[in-house]
PDB file as gemmi writes it, atoms N, CA and C in Angstrom:
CRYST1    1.000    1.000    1.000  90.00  90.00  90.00 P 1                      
ATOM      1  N   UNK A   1       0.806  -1.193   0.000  1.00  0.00           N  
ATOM      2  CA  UNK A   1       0.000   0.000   0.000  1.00  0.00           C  
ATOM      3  C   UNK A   1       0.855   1.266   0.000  1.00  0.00           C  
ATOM      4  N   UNK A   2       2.140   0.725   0.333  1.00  0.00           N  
ATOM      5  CA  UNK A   2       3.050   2.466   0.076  1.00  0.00           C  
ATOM      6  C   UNK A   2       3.709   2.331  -0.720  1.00  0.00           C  
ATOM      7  N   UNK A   3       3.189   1.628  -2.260  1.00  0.00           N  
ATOM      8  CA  UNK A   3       4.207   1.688  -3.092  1.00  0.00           C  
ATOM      9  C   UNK A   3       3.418   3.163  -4.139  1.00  0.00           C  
ATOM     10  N   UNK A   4       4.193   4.237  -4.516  1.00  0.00           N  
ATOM     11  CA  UNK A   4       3.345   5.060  -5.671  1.00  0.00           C  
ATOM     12  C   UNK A   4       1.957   4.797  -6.034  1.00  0.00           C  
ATOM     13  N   UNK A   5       1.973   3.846  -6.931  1.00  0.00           N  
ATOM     14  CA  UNK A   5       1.274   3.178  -7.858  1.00  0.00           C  
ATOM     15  C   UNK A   5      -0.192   3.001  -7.075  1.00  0.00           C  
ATOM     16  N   UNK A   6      -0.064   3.247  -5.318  1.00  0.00           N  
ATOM     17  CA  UNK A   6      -1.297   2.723  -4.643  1.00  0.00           C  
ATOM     18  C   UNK A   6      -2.063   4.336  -4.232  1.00  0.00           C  
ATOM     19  N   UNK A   7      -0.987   4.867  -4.012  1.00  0.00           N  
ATOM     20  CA  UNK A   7      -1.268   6.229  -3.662  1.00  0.00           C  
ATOM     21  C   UNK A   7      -2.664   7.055  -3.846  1.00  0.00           C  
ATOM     22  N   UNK A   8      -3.510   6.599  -5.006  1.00  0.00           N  
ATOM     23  CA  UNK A   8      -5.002   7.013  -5.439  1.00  0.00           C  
ATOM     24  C   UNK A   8      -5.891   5.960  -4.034  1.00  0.00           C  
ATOM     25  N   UNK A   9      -5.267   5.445  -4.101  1.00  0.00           N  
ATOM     26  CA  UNK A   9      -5.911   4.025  -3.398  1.00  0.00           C  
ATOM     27  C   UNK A   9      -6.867   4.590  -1.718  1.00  0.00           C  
ATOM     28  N   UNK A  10      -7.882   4.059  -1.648  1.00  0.00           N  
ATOM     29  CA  UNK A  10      -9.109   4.716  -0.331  1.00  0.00           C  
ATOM     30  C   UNK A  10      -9.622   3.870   0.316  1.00  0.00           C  
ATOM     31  N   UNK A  11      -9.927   2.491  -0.507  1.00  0.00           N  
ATOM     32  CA  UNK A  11     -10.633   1.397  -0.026  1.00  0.00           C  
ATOM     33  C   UNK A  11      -9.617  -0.113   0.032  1.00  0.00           C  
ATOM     34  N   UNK A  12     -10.186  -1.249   0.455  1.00  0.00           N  
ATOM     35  CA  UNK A  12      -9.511  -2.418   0.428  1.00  0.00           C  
ATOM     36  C   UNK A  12     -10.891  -3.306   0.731  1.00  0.00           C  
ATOM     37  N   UNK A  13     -11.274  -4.458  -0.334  1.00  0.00           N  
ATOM     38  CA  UNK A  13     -11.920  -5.033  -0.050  1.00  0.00           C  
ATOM     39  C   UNK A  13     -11.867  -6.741  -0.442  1.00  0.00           C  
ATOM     40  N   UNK A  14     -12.711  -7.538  -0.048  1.00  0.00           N  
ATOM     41  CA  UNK A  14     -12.292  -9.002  -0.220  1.00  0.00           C  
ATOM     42  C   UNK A  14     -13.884  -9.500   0.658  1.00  0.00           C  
ATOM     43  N   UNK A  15     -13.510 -10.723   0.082  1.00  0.00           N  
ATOM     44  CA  UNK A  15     -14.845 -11.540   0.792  1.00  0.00           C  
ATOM     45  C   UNK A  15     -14.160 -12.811   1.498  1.00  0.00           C  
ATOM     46  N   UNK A  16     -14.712 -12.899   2.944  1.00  0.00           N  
ATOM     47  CA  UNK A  16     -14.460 -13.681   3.910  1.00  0.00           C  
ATOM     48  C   UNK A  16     -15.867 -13.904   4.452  1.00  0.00           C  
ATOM     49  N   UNK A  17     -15.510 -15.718   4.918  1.00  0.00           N  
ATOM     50  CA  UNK A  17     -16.473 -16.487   5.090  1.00  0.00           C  
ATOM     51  C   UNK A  17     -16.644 -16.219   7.183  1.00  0.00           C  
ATOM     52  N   UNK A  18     -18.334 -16.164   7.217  1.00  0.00           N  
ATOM     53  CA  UNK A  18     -18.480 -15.590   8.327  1.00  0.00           C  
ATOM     54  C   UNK A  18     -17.393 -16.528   9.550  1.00  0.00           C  
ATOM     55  N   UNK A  19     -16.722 -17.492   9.137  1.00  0.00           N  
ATOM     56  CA  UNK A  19     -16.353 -18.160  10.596  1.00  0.00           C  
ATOM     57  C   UNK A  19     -14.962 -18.642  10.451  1.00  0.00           C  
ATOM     58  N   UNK A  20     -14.421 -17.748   9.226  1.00  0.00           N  
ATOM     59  CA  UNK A  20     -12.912 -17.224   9.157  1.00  0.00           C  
ATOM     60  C   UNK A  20     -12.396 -16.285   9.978  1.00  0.00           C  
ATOM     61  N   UNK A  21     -12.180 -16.678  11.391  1.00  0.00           N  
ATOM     62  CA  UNK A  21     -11.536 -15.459  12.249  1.00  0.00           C  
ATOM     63  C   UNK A  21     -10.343 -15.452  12.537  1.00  0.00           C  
ATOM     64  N   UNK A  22      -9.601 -16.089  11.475  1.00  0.00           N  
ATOM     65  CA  UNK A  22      -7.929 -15.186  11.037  1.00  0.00           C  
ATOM     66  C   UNK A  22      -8.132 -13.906  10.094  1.00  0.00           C  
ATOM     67  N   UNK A  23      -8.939 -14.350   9.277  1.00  0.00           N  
ATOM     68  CA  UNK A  23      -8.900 -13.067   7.978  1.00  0.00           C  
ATOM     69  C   UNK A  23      -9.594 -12.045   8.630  1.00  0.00           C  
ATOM     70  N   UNK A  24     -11.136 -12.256   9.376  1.00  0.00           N  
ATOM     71  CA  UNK A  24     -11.950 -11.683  10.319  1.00  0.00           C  
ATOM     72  C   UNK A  24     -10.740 -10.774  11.086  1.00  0.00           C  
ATOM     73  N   UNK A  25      -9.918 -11.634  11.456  1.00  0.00           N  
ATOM     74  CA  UNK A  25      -8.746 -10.580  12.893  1.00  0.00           C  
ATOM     75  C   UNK A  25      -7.806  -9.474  11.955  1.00  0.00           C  
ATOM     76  N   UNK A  26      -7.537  -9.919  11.073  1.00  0.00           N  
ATOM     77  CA  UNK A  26      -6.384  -9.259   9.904  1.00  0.00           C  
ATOM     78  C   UNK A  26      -7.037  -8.413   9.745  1.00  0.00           C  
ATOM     79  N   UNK A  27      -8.252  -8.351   9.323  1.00  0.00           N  
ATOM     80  CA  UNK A  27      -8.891  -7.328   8.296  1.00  0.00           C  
ATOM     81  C   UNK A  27      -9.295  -6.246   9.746  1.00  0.00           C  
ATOM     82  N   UNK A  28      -9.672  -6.982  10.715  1.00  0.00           N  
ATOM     83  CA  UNK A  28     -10.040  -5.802  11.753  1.00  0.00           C  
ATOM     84  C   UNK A  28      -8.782  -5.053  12.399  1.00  0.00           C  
ATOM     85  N   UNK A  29      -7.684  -5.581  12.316  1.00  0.00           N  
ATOM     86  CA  UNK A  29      -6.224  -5.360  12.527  1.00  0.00           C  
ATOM     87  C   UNK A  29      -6.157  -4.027  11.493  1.00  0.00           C  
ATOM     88  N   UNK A  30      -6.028  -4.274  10.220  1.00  0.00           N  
ATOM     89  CA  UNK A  30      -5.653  -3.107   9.296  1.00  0.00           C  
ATOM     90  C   UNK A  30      -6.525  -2.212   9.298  1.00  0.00           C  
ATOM     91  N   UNK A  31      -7.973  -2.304   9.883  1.00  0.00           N  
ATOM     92  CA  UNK A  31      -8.617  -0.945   9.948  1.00  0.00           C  
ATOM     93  C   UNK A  31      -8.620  -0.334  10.883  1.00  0.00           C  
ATOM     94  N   UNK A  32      -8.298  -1.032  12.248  1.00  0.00           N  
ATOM     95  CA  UNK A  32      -7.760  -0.490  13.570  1.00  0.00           C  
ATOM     96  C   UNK A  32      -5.982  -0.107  13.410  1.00  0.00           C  
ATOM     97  N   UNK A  33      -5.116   0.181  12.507  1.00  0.00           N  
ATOM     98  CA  UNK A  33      -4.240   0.611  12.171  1.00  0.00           C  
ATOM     99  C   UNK A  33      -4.233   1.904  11.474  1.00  0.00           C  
ATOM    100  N   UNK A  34      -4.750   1.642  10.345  1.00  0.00           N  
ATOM    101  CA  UNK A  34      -5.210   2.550   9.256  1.00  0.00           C  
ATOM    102  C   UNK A  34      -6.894   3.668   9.890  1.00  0.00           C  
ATOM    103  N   UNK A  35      -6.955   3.905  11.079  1.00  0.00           N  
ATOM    104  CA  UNK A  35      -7.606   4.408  11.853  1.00  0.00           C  
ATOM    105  C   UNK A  35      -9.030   4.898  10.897  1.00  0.00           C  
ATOM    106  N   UNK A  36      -9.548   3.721  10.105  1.00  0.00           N  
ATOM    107  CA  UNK A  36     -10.404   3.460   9.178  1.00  0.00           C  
ATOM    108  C   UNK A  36     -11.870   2.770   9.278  1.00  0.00           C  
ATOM    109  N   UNK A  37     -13.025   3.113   8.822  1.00  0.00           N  
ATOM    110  CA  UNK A  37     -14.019   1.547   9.142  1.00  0.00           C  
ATOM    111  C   UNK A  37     -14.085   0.584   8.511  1.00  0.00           C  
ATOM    112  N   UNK A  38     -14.731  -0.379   8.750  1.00  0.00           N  
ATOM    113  CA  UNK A  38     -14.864  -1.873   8.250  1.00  0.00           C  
ATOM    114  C   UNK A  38     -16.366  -1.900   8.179  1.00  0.00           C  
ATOM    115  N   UNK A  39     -16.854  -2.216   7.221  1.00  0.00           N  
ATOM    116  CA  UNK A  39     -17.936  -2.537   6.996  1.00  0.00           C  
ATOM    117  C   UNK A  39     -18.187  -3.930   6.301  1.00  0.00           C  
ATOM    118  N   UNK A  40     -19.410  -4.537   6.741  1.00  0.00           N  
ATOM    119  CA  UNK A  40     -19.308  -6.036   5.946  1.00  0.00           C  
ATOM    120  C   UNK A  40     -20.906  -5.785   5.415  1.00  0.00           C  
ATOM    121  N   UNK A  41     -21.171  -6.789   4.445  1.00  0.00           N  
ATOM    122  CA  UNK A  41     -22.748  -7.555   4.214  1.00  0.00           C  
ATOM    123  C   UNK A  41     -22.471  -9.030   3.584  1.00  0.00           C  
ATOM    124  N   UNK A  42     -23.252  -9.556   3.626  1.00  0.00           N  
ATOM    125  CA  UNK A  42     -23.159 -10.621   2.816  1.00  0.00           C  
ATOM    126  C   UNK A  42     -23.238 -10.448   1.517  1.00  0.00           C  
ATOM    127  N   UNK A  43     -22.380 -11.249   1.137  1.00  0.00           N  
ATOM    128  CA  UNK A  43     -22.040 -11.272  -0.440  1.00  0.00           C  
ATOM    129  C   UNK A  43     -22.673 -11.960  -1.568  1.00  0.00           C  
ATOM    130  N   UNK A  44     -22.278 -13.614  -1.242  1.00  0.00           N  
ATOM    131  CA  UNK A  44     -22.837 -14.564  -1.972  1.00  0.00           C  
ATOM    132  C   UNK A  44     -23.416 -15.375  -0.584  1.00  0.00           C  
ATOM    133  N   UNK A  45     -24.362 -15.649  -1.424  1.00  0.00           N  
ATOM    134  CA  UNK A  45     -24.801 -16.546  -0.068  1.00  0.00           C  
ATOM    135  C   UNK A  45     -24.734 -18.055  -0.548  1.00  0.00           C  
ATOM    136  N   UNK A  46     -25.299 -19.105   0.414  1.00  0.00           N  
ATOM    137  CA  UNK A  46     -24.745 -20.659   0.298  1.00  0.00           C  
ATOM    138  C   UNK A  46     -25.329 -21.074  -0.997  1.00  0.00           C  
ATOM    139  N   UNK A  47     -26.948 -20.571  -1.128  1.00  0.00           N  
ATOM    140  CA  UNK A  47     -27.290 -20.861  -2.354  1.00  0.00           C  
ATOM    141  C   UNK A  47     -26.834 -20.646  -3.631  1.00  0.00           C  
ATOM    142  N   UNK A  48     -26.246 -19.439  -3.917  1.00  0.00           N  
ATOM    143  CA  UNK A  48     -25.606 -18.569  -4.519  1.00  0.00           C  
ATOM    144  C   UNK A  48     -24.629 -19.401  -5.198  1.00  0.00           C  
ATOM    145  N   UNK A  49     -23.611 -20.185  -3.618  1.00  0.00           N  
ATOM    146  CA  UNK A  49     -22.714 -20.739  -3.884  1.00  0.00           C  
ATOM    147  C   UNK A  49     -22.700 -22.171  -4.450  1.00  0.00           C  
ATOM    148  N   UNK A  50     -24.114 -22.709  -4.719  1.00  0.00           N  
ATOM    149  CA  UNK A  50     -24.623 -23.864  -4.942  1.00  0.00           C  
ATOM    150  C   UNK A  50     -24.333 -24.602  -3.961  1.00  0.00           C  
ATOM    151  N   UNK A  51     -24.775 -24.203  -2.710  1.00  0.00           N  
ATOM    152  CA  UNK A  51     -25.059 -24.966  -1.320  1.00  0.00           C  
ATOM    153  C   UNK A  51     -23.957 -25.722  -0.482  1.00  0.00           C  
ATOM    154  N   UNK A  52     -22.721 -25.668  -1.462  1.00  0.00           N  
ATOM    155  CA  UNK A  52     -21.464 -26.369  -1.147  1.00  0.00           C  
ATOM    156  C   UNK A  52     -20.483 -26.006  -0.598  1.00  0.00           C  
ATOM    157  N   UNK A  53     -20.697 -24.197  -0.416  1.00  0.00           N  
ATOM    158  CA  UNK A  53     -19.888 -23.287   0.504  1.00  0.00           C  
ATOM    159  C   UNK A  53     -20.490 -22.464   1.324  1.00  0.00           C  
ATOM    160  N   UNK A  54     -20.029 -22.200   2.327  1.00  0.00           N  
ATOM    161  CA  UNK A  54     -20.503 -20.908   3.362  1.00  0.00           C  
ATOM    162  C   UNK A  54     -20.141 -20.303   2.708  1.00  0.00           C  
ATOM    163  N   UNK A  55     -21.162 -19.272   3.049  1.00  0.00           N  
ATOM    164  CA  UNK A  55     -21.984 -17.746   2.466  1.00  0.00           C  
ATOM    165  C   UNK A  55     -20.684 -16.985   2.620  1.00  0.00           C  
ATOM    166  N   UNK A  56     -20.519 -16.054   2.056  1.00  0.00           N  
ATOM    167  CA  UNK A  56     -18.661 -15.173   2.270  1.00  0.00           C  
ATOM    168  C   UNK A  56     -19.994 -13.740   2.328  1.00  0.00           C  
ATOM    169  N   UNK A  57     -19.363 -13.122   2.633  1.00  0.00           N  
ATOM    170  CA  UNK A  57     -19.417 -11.370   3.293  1.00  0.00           C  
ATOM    171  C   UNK A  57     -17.852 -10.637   2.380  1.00  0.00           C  
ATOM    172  N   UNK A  58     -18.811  -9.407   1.869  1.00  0.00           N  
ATOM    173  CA  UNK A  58     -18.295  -8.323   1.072  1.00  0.00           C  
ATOM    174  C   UNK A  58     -17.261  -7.841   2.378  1.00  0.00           C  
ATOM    175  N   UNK A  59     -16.278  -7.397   2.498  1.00  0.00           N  
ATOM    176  CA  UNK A  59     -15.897  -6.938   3.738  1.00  0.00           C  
ATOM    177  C   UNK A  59     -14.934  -5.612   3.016  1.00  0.00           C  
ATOM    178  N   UNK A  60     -15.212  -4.206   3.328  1.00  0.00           N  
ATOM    179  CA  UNK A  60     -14.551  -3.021   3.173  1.00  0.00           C  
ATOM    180  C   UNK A  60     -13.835  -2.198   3.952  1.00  0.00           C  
ATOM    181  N   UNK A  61     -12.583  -1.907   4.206  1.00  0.00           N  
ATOM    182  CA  UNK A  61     -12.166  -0.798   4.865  1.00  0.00           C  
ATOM    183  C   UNK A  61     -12.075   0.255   3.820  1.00  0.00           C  
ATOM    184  N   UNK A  62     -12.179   1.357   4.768  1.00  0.00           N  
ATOM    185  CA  UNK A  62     -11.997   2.774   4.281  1.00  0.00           C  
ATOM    186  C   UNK A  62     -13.724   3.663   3.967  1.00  0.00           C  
ATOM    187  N   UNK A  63     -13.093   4.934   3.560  1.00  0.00           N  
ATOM    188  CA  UNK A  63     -12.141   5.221   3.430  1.00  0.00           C  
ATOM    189  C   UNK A  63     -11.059   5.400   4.217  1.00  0.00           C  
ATOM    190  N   UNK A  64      -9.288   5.385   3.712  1.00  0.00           N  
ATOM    191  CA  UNK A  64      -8.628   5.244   4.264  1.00  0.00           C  
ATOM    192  C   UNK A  64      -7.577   6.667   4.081  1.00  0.00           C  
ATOM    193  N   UNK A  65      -6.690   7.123   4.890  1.00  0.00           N  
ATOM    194  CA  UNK A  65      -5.676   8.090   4.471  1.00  0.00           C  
ATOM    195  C   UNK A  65      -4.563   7.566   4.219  1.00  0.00           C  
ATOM    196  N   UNK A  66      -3.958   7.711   2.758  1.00  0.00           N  
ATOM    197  CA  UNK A  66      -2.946   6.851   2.738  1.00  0.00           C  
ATOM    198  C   UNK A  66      -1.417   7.396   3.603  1.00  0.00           C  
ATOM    199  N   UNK A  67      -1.639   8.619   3.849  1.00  0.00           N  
ATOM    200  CA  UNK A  67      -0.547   9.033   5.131  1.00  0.00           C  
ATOM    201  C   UNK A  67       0.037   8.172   6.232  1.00  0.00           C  
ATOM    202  N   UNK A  68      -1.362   7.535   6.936  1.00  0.00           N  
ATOM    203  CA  UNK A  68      -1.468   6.464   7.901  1.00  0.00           C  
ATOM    204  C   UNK A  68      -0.951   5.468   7.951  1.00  0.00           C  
ATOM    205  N   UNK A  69      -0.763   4.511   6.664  1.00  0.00           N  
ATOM    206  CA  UNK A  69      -0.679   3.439   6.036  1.00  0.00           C  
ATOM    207  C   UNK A  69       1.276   3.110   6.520  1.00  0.00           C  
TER     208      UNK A  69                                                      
END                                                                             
């Protein structure tokens, strides 16, 4: 995130499955760093996923200041 090239950069997002709480801790880690919010919803859900995966959640930080970073 501090390379140039990111510098436009405000948001960070990814989808994690509700009962992933490594990525869950990471992702709340970098927005409690980046003194940013986190917002989630569900994304795809199981059906979505043809019933064979847990449902994943949209998960967003930012906006962010890339000063912080």
């Amino acid at each position: 995130m501090r390379r140039p090239q990111m510098a436009q950069v405000r948001h960070m997002e990814t989808t994690i499955t509700p009962d992933n709480q490594a990525s869950w801790g990471l992702f709340k880690r970098l927005a409690d760093r980046w003194q940013a919010p986190l917002n989630s919803r569900e994304y795809f859900s199981t059906d979505q996923l043809g019933g064979e995966h847990d449902p994943e959640n949209l998960v967003r930080i930012g906006p962010f200041d890339p000063e912080r970073i």
